[in-house]
DRENLO-272962 format. One record per residue (C-alpha): x, y, z; chain. Coordinates in nm, 4 decimals, decimal comma. Last residue first. Example, Ala and Ser with C-alpha at 12.3 -4.5 7.8 and 13.67 -1.06 7.14 Angstrom:
BEGIN
<rec east="1,3670" north="-0,1060" up="0,7140" c="A"/>
<rec east="1,2300" north="-0,4500" up="0,7800" c="A"/>
This chain:
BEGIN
<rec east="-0,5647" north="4,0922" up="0,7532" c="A"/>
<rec east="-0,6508" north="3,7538" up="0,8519" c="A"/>
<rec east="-0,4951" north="3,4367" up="0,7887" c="A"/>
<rec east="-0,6986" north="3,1536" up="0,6563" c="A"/>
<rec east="-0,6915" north="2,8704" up="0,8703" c="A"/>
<rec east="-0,4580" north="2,5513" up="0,7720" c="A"/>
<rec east="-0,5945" north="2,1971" up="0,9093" c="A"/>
<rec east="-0,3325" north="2,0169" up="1,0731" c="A"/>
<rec east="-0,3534" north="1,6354" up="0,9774" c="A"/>
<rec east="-0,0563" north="1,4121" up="1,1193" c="A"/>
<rec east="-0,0488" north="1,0959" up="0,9757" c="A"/>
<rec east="-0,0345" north="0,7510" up="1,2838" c="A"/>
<rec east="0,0081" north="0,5132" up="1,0197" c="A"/>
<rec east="-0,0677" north="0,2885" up="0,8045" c="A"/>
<rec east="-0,2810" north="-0,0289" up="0,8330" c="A"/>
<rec east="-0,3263" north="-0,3034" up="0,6685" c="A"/>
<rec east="-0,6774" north="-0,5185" up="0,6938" c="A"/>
<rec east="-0,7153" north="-0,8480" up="0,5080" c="A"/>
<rec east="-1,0062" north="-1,1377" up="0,4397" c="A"/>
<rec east="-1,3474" north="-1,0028" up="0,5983" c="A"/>
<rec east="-1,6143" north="-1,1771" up="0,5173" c="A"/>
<rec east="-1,9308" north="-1,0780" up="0,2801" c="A"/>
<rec east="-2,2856" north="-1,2293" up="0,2622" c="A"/>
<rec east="-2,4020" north="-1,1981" up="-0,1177" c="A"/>
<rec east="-2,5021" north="-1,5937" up="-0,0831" c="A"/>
<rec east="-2,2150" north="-1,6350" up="-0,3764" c="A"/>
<rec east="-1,9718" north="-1,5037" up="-0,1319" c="A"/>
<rec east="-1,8453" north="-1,1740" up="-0,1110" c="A"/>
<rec east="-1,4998" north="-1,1461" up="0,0027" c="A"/>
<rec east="-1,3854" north="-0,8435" up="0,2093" c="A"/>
<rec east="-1,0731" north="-0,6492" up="0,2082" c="A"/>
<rec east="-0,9988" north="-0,3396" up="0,4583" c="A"/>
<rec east="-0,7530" north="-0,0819" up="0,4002" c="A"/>
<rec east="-0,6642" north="0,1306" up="0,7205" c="A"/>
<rec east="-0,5363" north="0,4884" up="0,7371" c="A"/>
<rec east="-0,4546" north="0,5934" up="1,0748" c="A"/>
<rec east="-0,4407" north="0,9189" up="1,2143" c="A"/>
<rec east="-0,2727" north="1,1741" up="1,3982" c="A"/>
<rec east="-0,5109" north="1,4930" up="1,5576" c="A"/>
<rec east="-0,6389" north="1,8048" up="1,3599" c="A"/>
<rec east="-0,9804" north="1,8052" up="1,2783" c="A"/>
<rec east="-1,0768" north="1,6089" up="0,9816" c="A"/>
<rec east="-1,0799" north="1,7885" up="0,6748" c="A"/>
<rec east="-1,0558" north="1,5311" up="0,3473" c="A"/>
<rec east="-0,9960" north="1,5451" up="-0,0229" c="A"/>
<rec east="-0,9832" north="1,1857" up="-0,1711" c="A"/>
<rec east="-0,7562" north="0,9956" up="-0,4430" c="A"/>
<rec east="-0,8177" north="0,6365" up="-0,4974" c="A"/>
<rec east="-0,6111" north="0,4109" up="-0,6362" c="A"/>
<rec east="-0,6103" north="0,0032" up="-0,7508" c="A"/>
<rec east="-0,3876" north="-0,2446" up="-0,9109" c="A"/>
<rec east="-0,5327" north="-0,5613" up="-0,9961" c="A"/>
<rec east="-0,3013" north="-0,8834" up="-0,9622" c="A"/>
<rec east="-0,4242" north="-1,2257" up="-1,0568" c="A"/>
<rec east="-0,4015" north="-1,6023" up="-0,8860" c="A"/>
<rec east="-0,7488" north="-1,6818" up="-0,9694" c="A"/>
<rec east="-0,9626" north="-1,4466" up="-1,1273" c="A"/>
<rec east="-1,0981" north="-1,1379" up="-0,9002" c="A"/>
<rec east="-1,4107" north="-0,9836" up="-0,9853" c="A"/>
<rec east="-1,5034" north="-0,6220" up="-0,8767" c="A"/>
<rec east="-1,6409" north="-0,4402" up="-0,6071" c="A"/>
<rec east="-1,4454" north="-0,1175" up="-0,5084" c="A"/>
<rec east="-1,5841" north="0,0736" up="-0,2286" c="A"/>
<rec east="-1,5207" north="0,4681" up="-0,2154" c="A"/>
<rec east="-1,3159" north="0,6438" up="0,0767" c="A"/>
<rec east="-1,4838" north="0,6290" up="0,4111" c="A"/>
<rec east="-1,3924" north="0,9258" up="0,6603" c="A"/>
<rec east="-1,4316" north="0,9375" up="1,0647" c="A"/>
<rec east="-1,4055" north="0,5596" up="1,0816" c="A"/>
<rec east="-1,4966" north="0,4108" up="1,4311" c="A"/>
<rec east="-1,6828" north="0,1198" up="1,2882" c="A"/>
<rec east="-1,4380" north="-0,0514" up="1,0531" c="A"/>
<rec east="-1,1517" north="0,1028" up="1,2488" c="A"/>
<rec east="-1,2821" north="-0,1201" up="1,5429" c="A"/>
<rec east="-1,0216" north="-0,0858" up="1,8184" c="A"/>
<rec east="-0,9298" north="0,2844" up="1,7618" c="A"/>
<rec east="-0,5417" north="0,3473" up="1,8488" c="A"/>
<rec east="-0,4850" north="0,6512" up="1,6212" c="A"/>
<rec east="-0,8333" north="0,8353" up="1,4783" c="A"/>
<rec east="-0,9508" north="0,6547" up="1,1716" c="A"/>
<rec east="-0,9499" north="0,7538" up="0,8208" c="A"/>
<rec east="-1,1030" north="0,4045" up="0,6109" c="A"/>
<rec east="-0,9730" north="0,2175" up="0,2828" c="A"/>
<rec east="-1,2096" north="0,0182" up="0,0730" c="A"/>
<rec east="-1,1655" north="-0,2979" up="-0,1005" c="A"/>
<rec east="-1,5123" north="-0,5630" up="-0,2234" c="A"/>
<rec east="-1,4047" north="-0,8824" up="-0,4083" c="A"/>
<rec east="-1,5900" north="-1,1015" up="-0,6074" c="A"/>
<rec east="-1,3547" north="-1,4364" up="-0,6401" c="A"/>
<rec east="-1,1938" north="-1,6340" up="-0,8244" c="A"/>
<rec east="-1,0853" north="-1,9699" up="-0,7894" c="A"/>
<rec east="-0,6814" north="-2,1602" up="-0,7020" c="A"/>
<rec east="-0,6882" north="-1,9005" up="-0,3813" c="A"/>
<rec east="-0,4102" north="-1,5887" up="-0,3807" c="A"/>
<rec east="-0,5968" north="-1,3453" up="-0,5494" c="A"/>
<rec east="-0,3951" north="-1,0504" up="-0,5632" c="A"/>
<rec east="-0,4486" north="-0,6526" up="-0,4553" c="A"/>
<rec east="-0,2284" north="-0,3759" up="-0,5082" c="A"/>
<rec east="-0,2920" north="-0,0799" up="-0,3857" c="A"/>
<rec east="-0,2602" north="0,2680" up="-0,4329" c="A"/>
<rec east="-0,4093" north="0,5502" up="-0,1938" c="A"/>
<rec east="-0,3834" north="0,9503" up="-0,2493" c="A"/>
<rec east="-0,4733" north="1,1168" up="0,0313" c="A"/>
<rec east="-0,5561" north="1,5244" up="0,0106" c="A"/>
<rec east="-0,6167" north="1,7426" up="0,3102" c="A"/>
<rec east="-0,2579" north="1,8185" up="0,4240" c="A"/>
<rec east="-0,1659" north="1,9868" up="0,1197" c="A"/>
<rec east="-0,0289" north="1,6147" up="0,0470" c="A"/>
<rec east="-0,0581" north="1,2928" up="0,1481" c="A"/>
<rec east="0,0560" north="1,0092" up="0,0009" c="A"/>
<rec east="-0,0339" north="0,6708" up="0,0660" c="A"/>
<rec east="0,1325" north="0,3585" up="-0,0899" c="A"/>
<rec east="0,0000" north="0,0000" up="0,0000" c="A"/>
């Protein structure tokens, strides 16, 4: 995983993503902002970047990226990518979560005068 951050708002994620198991599979990748040291990133997340849903063949590589503009308040963060399968039922399970981290966001006010 590669995460950039610049201007202090924007986050640029790239991934790559394989398919280690001998059938494909419907994936579903998203990456989450979280405050440092949550438990639960999935349900603590204070920004949610896009869900990708695709198809995975067997023992492939996709390359992914998102790029996102964000204001949280200032405090370090983690950024945390989280993989789910989706099963033929349409029920999901979670497969991988990395994590990068703490980021310092500042946000920049306007100076007056």
């Amino acid at each position: 995983m590669t995460t950039t951050i610049s201007d202090e708002q924007h986050i640029a994620v790239s991934v790559r993503i394989k398919n280690l198991a001998n059938n494909g599979a419907v994936g579903k990748v998203w990456w989450v902002l979280v405050a440092t040291g949550s438990k639960a990133p999935w349900d603590s997340s204070m920004f949610k970047s896009s869900v990708d849903q695709r198809g995975y063949p067997a023992a492939t590589k996709v390359d992914l990226s998102w790029n996102a503009t964000v204001a949280p308040p200032n405090a370090l963060y983690d950024l945390v990518l989280i993989v789910h399968v989706v099963d033929p039922s349409g029920s999901e399970r979670h497969v991988d979560l990395r994590q990068a981290g703490p980021f310092v966001f500042r946000v920049r006010r306007p100076s007056l005068g």
